[in-house]
FILUM-218827 format. One record per residue: residue number from 1; residue in three letters; x, z, y of N, C-alpha, C, O in turn. Coordinates in Angstrom, 1 decimal, padded with zeros to 4 digits. Example, Ala and Ser with C-alpha at 12.3 -4.5 7.8 and 13.67 -1.06 7.14 Angstrom:
BEGIN
+------+------+--------+--------+--------+--------+--------+--------+--------+--------+--------+--------+--------+--------+
| resi | resn |   n.c1 |   n.c3 |   n.c2 |  ca.c1 |  ca.c3 |  ca.c2 |   c.c1 |   c.c3 |   c.c2 |   o.c1 |   o.c3 |   o.c2 |
+------+------+--------+--------+--------+--------+--------+--------+--------+--------+--------+--------+--------+--------+
|    1 |  Ala |  013.2 |  007.8 | -005.7 |  012.3 |  007.8 | -004.5 |  013.2 |  007.8 | -003.3 |  014.2 |  008.5 | -003.3 |
|    2 |  Ser |  012.8 |  007.1 | -002.2 |  013.7 |  007.1 | -001.1 |  012.9 |  007.9 |  000.0 |  013.4 |  008.0 |  001.1 |
+------+------+--------+--------+--------+--------+--------+--------+--------+--------+--------+--------+--------+--------+
end
This chain:
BEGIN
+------+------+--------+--------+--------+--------+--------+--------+--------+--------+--------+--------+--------+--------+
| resi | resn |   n.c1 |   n.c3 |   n.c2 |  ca.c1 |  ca.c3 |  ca.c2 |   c.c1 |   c.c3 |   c.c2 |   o.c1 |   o.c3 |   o.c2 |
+------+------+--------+--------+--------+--------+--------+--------+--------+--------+--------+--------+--------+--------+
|    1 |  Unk |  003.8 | -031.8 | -019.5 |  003.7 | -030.4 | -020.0 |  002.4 | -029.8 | -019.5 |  002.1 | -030.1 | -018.3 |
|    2 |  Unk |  002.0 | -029.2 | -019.9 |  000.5 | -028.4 | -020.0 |  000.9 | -027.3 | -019.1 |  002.0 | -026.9 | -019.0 |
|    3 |  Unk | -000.3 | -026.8 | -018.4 |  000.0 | -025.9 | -017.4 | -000.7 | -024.7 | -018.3 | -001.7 | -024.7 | -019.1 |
|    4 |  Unk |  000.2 | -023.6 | -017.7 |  000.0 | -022.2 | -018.8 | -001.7 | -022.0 | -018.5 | -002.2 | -022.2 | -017.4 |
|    5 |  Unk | -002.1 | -021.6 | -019.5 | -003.7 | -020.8 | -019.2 | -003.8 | -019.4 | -018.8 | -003.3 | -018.6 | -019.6 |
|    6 |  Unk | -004.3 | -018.9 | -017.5 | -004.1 | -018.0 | -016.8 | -004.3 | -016.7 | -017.6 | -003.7 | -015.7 | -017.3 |
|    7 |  Unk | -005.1 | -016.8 | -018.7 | -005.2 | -015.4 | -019.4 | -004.0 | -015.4 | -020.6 | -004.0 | -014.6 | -021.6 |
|    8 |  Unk | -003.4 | -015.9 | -020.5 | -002.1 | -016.2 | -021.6 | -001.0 | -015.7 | -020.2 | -000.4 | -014.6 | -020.3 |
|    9 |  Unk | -000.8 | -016.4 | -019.2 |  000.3 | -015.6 | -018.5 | -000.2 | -014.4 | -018.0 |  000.7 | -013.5 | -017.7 |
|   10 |  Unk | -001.7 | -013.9 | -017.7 | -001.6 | -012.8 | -017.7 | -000.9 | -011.9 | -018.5 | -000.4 | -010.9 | -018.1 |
|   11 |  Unk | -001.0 | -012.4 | -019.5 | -000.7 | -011.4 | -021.2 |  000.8 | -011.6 | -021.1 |  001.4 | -010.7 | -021.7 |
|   12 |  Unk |  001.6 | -012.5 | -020.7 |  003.2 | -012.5 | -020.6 |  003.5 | -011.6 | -019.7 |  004.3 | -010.8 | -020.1 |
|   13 |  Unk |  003.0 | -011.5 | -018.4 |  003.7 | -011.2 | -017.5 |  003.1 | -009.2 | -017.8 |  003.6 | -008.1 | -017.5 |
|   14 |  Unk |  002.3 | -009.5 | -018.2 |  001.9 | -007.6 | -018.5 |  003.2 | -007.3 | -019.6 |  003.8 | -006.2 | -019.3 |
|   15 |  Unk |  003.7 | -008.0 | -020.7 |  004.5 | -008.1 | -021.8 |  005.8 | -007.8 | -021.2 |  006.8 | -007.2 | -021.7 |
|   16 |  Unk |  005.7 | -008.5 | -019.8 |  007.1 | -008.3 | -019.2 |  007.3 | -007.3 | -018.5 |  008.4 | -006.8 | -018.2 |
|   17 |  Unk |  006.1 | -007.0 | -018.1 |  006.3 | -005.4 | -017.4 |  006.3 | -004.6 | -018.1 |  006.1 | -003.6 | -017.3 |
|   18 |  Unk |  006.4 | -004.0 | -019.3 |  006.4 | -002.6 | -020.2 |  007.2 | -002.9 | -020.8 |  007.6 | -002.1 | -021.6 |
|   19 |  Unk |  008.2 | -004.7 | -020.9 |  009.2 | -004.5 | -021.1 |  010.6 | -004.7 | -020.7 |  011.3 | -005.7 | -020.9 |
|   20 |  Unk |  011.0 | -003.4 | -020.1 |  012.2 | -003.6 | -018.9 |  013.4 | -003.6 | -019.5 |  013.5 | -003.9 | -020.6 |
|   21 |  Unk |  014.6 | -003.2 | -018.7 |  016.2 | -002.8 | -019.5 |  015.6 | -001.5 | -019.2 |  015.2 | -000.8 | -020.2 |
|   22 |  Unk |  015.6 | -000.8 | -017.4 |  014.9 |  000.6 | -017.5 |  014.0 |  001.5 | -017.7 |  013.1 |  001.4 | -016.8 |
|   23 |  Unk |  013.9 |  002.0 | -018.3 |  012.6 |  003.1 | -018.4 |  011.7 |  003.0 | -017.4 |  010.6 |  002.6 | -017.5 |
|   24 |  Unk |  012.4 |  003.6 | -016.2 |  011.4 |  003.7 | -014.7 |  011.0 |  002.6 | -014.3 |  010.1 |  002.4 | -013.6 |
|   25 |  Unk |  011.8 |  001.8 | -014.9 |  010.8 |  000.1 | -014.0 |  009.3 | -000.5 | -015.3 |  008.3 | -001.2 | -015.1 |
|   26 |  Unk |  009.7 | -000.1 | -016.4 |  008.6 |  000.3 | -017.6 |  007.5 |  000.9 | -016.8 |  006.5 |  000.3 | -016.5 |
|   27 |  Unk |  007.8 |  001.9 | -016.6 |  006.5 |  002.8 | -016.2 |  006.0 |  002.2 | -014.9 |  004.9 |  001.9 | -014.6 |
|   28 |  Unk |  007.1 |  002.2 | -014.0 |  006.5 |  002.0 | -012.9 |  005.4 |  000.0 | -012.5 |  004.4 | -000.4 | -011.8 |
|   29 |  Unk |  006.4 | -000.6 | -013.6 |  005.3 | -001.9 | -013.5 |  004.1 | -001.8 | -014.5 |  003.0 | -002.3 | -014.1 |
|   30 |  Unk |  004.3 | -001.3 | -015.6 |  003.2 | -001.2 | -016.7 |  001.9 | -000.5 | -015.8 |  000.8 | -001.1 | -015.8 |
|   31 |  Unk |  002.2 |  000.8 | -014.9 |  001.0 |  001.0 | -014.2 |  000.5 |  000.0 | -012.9 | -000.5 |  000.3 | -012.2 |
|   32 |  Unk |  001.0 | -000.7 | -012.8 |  000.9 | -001.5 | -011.5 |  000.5 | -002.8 | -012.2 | -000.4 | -003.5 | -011.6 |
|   33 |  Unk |  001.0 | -003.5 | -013.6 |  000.2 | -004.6 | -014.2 | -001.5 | -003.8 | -014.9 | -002.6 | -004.4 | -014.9 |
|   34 |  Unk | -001.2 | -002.7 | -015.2 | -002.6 | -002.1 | -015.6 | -003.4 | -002.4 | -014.5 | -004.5 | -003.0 | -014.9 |
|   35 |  Unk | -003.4 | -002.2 | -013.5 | -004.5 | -002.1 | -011.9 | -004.8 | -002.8 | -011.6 | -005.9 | -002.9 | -011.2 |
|   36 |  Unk | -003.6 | -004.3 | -011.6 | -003.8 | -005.5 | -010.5 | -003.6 | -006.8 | -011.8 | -004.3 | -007.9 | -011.6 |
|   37 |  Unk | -003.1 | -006.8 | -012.5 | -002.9 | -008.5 | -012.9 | -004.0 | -009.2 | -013.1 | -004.1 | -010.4 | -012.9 |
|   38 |  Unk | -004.9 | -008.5 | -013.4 | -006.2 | -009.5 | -014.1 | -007.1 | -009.5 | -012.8 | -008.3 | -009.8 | -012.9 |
|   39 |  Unk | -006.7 | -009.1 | -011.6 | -007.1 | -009.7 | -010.2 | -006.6 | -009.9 | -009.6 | -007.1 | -010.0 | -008.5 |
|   40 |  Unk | -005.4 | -010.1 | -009.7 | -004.5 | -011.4 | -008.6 | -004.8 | -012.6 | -009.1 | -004.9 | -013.1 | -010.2 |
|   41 |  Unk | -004.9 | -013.2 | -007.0 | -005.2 | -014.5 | -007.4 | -003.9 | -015.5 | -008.0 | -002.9 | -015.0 | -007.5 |
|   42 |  Unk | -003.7 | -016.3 | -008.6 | -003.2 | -017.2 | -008.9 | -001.4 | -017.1 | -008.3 | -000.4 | -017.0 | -008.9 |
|   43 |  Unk | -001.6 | -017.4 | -006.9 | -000.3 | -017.3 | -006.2 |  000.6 | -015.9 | -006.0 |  001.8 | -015.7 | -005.6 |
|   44 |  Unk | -000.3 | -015.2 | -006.4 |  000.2 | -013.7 | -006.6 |  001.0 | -013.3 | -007.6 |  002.1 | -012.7 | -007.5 |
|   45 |  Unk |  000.1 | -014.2 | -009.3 |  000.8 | -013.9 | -010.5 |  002.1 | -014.8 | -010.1 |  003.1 | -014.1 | -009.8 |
|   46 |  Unk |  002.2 | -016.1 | -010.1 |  002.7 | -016.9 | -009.5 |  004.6 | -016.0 | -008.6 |  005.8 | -016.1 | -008.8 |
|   47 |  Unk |  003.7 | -015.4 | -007.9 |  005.0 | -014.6 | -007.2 |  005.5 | -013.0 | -007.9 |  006.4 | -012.4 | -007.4 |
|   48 |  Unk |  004.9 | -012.6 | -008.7 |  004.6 | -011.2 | -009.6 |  006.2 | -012.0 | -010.6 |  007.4 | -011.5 | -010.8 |
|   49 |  Unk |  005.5 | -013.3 | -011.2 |  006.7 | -013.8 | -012.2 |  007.9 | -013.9 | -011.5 |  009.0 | -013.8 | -012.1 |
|   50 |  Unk |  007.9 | -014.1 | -010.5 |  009.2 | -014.9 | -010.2 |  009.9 | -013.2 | -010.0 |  011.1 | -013.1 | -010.4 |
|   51 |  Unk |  009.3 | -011.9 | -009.3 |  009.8 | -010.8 | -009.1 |  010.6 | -010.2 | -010.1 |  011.6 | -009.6 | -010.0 |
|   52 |  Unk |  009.7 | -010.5 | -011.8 |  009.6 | -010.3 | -012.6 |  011.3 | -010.5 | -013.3 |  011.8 | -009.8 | -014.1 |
|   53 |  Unk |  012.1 | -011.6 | -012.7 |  013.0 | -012.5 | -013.2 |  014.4 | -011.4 | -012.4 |  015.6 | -011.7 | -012.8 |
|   54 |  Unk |  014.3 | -010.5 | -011.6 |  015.2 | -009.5 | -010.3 |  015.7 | -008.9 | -011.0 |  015.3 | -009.1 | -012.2 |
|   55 |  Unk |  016.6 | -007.9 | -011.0 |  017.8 | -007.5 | -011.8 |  016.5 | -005.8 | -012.0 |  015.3 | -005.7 | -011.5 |
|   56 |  Unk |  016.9 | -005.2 | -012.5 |  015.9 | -003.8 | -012.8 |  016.4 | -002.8 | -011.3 |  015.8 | -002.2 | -010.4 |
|   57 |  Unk |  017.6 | -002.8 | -011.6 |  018.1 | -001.7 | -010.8 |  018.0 | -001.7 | -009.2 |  017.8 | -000.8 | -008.3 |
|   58 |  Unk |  018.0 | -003.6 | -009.0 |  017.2 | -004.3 | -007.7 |  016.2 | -003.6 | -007.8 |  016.0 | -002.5 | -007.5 |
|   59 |  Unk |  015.6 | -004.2 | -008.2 |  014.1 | -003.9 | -008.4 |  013.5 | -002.5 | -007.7 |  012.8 | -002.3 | -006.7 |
|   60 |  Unk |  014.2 | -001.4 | -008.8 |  014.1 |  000.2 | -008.8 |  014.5 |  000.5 | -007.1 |  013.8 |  000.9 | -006.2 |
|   61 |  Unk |  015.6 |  000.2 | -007.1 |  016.1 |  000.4 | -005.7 |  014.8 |  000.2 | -004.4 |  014.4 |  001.0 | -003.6 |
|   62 |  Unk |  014.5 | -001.0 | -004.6 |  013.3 | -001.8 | -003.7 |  012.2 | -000.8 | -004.1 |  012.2 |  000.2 | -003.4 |
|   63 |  Unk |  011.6 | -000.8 | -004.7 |  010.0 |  000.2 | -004.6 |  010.5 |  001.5 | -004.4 |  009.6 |  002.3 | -004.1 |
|   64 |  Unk |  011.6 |  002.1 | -004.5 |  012.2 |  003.6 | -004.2 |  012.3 |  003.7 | -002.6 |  011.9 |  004.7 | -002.1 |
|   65 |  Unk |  013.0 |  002.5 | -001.9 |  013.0 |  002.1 | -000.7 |  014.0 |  002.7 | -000.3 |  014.1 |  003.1 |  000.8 |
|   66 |  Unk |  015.5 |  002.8 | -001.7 |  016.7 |  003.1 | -001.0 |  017.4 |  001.3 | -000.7 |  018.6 |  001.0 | -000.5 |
|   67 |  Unk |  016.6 |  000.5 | -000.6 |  016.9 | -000.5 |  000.2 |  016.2 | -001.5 |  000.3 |  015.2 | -001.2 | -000.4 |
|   68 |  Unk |  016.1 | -002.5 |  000.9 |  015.3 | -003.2 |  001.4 |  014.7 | -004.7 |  000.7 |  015.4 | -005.7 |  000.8 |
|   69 |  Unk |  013.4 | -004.7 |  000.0 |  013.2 | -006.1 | -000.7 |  013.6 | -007.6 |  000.4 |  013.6 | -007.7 |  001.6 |
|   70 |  Unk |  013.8 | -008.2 | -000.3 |  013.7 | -009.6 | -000.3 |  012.7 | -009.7 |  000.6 |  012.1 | -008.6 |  000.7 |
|   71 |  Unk |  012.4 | -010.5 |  001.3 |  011.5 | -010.8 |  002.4 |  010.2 | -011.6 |  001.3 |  009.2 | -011.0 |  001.1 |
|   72 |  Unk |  010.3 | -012.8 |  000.7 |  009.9 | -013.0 | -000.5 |  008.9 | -012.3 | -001.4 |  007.9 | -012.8 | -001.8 |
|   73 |  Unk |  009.6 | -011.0 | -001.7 |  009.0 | -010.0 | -002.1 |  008.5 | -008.7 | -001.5 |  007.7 | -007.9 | -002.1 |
|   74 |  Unk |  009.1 | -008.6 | -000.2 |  008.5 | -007.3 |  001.0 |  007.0 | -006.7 |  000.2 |  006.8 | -005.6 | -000.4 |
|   75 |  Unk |  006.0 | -007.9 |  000.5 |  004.5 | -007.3 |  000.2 |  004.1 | -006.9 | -001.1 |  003.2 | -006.1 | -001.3 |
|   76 |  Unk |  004.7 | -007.2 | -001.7 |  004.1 | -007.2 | -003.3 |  004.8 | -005.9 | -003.4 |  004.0 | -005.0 | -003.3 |
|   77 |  Unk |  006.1 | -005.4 | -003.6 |  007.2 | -004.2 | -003.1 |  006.6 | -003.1 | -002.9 |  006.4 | -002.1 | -003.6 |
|   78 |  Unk |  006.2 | -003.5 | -001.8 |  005.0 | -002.6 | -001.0 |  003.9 | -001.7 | -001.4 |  003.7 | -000.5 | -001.3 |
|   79 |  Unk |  003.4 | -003.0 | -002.2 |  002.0 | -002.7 | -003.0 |  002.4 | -001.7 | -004.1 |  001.9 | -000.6 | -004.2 |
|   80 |  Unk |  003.4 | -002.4 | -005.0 |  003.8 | -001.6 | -006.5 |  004.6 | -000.3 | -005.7 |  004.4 |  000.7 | -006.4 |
|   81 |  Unk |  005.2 | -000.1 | -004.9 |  005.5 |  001.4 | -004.3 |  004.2 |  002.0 | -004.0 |  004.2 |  003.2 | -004.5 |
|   82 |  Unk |  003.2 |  001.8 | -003.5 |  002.3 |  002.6 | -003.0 |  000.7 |  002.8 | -004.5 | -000.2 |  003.6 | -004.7 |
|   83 |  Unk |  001.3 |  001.7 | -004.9 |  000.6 |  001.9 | -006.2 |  000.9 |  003.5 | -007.5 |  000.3 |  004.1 | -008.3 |
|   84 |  Unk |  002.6 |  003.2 | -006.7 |  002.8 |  004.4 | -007.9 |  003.2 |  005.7 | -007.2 |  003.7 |  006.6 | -007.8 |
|   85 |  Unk |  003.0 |  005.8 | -006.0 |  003.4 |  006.7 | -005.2 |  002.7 |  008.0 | -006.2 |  001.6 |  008.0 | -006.8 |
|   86 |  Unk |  003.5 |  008.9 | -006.1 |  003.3 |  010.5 | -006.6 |  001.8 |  011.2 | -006.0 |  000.9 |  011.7 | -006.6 |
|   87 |  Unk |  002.1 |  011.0 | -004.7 |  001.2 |  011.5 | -003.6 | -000.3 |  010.7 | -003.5 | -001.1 |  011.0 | -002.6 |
|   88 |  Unk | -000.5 |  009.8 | -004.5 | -001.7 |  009.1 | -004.8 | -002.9 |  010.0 | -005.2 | -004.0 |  009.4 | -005.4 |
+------+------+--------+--------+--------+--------+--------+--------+--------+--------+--------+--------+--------+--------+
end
């Protein structure tokens, strides 16, 4: 099997973030694949997909920081909270 071509999962994984179950996790990844996908290295997208696969309301919860990510996902968490922070 052929290994995906990086500018093709770019283009999924952006596809996957503006398309959520919730609204807020829409906006809040679509601005966070606008900033960063097309400069993360490899192991990043890599770990972005697999976050990608988390239930929404996980998700929402985790960058809101009414509870605690996945260790797995802590940094990236991190990043997409501070990326969309209000106070930016």
């Amino acid at each position: 099997m052929s290994e995906e071509l990086r500018d093709h999962k770019i283009k999924r994984l952006y596809m996957r973030s503006i398309r959520r179950g919730i609204k807020e996790m829409d906006l809040i990844l679509t601005s966070f694949a606008d900033r960063h996908l097309a400069q993360m290295q490899d192991a990043g997208l890599d770990l972005y997909d697999a976050m990608l696969n988390e239930n929404d309301h996980d998700l929402y919860q985790w960058v809101t920081g009414q509870q605690p990510a996945p260790a797995q996902f802590s940094g990236l968490i991190a990043d997409i909270a501070a990326d969309f922070s209000p106070l930016k």
